[in-house]
C-alpha positions, 0 to 999 in steps of 0.5 A, a space after each residue: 478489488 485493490 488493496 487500500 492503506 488504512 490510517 494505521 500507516 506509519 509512513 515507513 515506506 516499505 510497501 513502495 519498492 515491493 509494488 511492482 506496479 508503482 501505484 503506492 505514493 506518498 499521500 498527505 498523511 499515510 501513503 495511499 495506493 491508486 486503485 486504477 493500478 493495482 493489481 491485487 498481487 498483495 506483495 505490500 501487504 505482505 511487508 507491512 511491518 503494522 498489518 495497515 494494507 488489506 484488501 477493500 
């Protein structure tokens, strides 16, 4: 199961450095994670600063 980003995103930003994957980009309104990725580690879930990353 990956993590998705809802529509609460803010676009901060501070999710993308944390995915040591690299699967988090800038989508055309929030950033989105590509769940061929991920890896289900949750690390940029543990920095949202507005909770908008969980798992599917």
């Amino acid at each position: 199961m990956a993590y998705k980003i809802s529509s609460d995103c803010i676009s901060c930003g501070t999710c993308v450095p944390e995915c040591p994957v690299e699967a988090i980009s800038q989508g055309a309104d929030i950033y989105e994670i590509d769940a061929e990725k991920c890896i289900d580690c949750g690390a940029c879930a543990e920095v949202c600063p507005v909770s908008a990353i969980a798992q599917e």
